[in-house]
N, C-alpha and C positions, 0 to 999 in steps of 0.2 A: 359950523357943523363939520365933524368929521365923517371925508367918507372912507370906504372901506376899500383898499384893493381889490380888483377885477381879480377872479379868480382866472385861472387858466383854460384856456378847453380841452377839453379831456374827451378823447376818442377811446370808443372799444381798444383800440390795439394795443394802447399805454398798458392793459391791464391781461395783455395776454401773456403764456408761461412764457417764458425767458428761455432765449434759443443755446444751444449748449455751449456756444465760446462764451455768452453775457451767466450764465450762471458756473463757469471754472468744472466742467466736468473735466474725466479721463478725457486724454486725446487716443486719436482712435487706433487701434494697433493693429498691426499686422497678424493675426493668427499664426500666421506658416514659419514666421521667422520670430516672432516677440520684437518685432522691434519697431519704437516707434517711425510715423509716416515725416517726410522732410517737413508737410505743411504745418504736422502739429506742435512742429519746435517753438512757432510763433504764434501758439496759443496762449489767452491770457494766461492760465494757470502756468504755462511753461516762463511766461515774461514775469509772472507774480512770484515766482519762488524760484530766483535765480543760484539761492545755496542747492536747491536738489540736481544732481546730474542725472539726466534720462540718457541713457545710450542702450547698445544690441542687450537682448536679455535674452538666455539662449529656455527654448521648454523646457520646463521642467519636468520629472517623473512624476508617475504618482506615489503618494506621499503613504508610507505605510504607517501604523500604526504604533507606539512606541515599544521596544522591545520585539517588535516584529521580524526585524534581521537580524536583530542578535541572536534570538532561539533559532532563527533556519538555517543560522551556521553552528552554532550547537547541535542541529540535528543531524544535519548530513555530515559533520566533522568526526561524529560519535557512530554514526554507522556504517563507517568506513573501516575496514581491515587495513588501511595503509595510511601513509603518510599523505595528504592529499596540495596539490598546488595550489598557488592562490586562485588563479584561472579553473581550474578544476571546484573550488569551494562558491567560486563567484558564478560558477554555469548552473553549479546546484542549484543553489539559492534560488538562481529565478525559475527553474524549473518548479520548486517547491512555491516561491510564494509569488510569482512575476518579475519582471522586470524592479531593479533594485541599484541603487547607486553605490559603484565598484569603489568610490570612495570610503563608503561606509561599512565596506567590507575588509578592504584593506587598512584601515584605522581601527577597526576592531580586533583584527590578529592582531595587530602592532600596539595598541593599548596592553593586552590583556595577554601577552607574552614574556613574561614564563607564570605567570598564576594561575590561566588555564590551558594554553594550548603551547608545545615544544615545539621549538623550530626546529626541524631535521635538514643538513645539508644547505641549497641555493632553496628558500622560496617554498618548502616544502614543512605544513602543519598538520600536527597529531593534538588532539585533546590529552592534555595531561589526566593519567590514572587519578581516579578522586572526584576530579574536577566536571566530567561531564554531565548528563541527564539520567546516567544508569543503566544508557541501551548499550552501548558497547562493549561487548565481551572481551574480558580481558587474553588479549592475544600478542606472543612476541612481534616487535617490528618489525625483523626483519622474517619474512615466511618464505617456503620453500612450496609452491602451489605443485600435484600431482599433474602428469601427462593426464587428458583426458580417454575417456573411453568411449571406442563406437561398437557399438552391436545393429547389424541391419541398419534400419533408420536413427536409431536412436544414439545422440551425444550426451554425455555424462562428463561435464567441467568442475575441476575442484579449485572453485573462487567465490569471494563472498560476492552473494546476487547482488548486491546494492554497485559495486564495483562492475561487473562485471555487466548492469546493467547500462552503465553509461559510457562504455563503449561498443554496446549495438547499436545498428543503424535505425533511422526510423520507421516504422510499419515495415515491421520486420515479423512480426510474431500474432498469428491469427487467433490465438485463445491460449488459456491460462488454466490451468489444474493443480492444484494442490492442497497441501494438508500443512501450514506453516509452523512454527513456534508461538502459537498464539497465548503462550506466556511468558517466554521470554524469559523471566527468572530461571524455570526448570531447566533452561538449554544453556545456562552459565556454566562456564568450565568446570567451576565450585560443584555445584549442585551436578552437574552428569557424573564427574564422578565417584558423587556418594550413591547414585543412580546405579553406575557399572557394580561398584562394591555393592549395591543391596543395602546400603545403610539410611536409604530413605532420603532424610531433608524434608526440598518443598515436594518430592515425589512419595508417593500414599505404594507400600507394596505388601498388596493385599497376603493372605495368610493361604497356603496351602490346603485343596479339600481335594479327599480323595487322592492325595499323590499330585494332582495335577495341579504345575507353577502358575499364576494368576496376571496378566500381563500389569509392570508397576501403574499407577494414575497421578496425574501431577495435581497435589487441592489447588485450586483458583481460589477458592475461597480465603487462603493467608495469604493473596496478595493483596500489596498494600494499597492507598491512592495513590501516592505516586507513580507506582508501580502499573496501574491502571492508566494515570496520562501517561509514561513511556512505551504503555503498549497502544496507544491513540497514534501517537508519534512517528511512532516505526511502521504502525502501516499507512498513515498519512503519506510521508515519505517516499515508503514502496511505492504505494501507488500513484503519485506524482513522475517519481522517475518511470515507472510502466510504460504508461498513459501515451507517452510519444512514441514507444515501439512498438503499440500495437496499432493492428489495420482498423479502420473505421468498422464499427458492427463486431469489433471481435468480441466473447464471450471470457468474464473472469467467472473461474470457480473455486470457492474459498471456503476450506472446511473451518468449521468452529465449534461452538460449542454453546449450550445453552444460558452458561453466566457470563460469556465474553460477546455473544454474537453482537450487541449493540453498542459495544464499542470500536468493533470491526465495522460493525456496518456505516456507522456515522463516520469514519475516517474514509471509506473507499469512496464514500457520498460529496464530504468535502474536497476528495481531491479531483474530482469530477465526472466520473462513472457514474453511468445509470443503472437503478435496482431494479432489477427486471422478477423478483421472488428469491424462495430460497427451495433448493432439494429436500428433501426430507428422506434420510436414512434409518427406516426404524428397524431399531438393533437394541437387544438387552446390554444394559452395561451395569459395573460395579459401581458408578457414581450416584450415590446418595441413598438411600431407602434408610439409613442407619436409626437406632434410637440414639439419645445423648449419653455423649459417652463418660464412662464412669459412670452413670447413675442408670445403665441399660435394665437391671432386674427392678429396678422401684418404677420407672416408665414403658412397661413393657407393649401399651398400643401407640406409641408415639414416634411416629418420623419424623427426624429433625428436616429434610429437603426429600423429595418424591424421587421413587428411583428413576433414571436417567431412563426409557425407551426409545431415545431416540436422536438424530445428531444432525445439527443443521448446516445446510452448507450452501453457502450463501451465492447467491447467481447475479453477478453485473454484468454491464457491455457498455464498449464504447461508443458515444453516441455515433448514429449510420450517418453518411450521406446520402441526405433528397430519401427516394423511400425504400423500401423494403429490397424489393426485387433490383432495383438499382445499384443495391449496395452488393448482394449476391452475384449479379452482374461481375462488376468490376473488382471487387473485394475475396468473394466468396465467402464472404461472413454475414450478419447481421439476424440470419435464425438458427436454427436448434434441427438437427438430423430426427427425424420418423424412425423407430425401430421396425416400423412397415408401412408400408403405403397406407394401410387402413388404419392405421395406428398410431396419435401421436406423440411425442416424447412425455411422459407425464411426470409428475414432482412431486411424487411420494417412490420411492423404491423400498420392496421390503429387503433384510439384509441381514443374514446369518453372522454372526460374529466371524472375524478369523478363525479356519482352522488351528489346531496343532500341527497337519503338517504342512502348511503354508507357514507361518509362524515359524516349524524348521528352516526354511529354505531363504526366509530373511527375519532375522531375531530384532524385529525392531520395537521400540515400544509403542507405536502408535501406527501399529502396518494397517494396513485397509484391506479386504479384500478380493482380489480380482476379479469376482462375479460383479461387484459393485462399481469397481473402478474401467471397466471396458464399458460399461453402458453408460457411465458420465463420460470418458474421453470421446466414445463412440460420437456422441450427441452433439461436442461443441463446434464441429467442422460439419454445416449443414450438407455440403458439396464431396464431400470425403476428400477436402485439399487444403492444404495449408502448414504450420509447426503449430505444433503443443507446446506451451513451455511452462516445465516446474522448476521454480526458482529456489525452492525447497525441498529437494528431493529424496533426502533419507534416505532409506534403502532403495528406491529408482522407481518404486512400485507403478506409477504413474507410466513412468517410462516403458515398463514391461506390457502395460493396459493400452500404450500409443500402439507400441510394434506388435502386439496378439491384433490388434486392427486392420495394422497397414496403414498406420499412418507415421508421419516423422514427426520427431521431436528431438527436444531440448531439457536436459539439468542439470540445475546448479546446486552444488552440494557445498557448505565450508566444514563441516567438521570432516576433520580425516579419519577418523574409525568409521562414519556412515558412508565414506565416500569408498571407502575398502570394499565398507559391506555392502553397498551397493555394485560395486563392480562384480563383487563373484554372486551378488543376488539376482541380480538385474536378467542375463541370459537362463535363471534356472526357474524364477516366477512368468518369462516367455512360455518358457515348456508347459507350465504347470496347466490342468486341466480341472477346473472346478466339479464337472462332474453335478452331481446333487445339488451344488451350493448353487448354482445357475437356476434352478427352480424355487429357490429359497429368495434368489436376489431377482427379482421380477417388478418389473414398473408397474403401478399402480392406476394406468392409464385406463382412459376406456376402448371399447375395442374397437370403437369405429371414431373419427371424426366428427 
């Protein structure tokens, strides 16, 4: 008779999990440094696979997206008036998308030199004409920037704001005002000057009535998609670089318009501003009411778009520290000035068009005027302290609405005929006196709290 071998005895433990040297996990690493511990040189896994070398692994960045540094040196390489350093391209960058590997910054001009970007001089890169995203105006390289101008409080710099913005210091600048290029094609050298000549383009210049000139309109509407993401891009950007010069709590205000506003407003959103509403300027304008054209007498009850009543302008702020009053405290930012104690700032203004003779005194094509623009600058320094700054200042308008205040401020103008006409405008719309227009431009608020 055969017997059978005894089996073995078998205890709970035999079948409990396997502790992490008997099943070859990671050995355990150091967070701070990457690298692994002495003890886990002589872990099975590290005895089992003596082809792999473990040694210091230094942290790594996080890891972007594909194509993700390359367009955010395509972006700030293209909205730059000069020739920019590597160092200077590499500071962008992380402003614009974080921290980012200077390796892959510097292998990208050096790949991709001369088919998109020219090397000027030691170390110093320009987007080749052609070659960039479509934002940057074609401008000579080398430029001759104006002395700037001071009146009272008020400084008036002729340098492109994107430039000019990265060498301010940080929370430097308590709130923002202005009216930008929010198409960006119209403000192409091309295009302004079939502008100055009156021969149109992408600008709409309406037809004379009654004698009286009709200020020109730029259509949005033939702008293209592309044209649409490089105008995402350019204010991405701006607002990126801003973003560290202003004080905690400061207030952006950003005029627009009603078929751009949400392209503005998602860009100021992602670069990380909060939306705090928008102004409502209602004003008659010439955009839209039209029937289709060419066929106006066979469709005579038909509007192709509603006429225009009204213009938005959009209101962010950077986020405050701890809370309200705290941030007032120590910032003097984070609310919005009372036009009276009983009274609080409200976000409807009604708003007479520019006069004619405000419109003498600065010939701009998109002036604002000053009843409207003192009660927005009035508003964004709740403490009456701090700089305004228009980074786009046109004829200075902004500028004049700081100092009729008494408050200080700052603009940055690049085109040199606005920066002209901003110098001799700037001191004559201080003067100017609304008058009438002051009861026409009137906040919408309620009268009490």
């Amino acid at each position: 008779m055969q017997l059978r071998p005894r089996r073995p005895n078998i205890t709970p433990t035999m079948f409990e999990r396997p502790g992490p040297e008997a099943r070859g996990t990671r050995p355990p690493v150091d967070m701070n440094t990457r690298q692994i511990s002495t003890e886990s040189r002589n872990s099975p896994l590290t005895r089992r696979r003596p082809d792999v070398y473990i040694g210091p692994v230094k942290r790594q960045l996080s890891r972007h997206a594909p194509g993700r540094v390359r367009d955010a040196i395509l972006q700030v390489a293209s909205l730059s008036s000069k020739a920019l350093s590597v160092k200077e391209i590499e500071e962008r960058v992380c402003q614009v998308i974080g921290r980012a590997p200077t390796s892959s910054v510097r292998s990208y001009l050096r790949l991709n030199t001369p088919e998109l970007f020219v090397r000027e001089g030691r170390g110093l890169y320009r987007v080749r004409g052609g070659a960039h995203l479509g934002i940057q105006r074609e401008l000579p390289v080398m430029r001759t920037w104006r002395e700037p101008l001071f009146v009272g409080k008020a400084k008036l710099f002729h340098a492109d704001c994107f430039d000019w913005l990265d060498q301010q210091g940080n929370h430097t600048i308590h709130a923002v005002v202005t009216d930008p290029p929010y198409g960006l094609h119209e403000y192409s050298p091309e295009q302004q000057m079939k502008l100055r000549n009156r021969r149109g383009g992408v600008w709409r210049i309406p037809p004379s009535y009654d004698g009286h000139v009709r200020s020109p309109l730029p259509r949005f509407t033939t702008l293209t998609p592309q044209q649409l993401d490089e105008l995402r891009s350019f204010f991405f950007v701006w607002a990126r670089l801003l973003l560290p010069k202003l004080v905690p709590g400061a207030h952006v205000v950003v005029a627009s318009n009603p078929l751009l506003s949400y392209i503005v407003s998602g860009a100021l959103v992602e670069a990380g501003l909060e939306r705090r509403g928008e102004i409502i300027r209602l004003t008659m304008t010439m955009r839209g009411g039209d029937r289709p054209k060419a066929a106006h007498r066979e469709f005579r009850e038909v509007t192709v778009m509603p006429r225009s009543m009204w213009e938005p302008w959009l209101l962010y702020r950077k986020p405050i520290e701890s809370r309200v009053q705290d941030n007032l405290r120590k910032w003097k930012t984070g609310a919005l000035r009372r036009p009276s104690e009983g009274r609080p700032f409200g976000d409807v203004i009604a708003s007479a068009p520019t006069g004619r003779k405000e419109r003498a005194l600065a010939p701009h094509p998109s002036l604002k005027p000053q009843a409207f623009l003192r009660q927005v600058v009035r508003a964004v320094l709740p403490l009456g302290e701090g700089v305004i700054l228009d980074p786009f200042a046109g004829a200075g308008s902004t500028l004049a609405a700081a100092e009729a205040v008494g408050y200080e401020s700052i603009g940055v103008e690049k085109d040199e005929c606005y920066f002209d006409l901003a110098c001799r405008a700037i001191p004559k719309l201080i003067r100017y006196q609304p008058n009438a227009d002051i009861t026409a431009c009137r906040s919408s608020s309620p009268s009490a709290s």
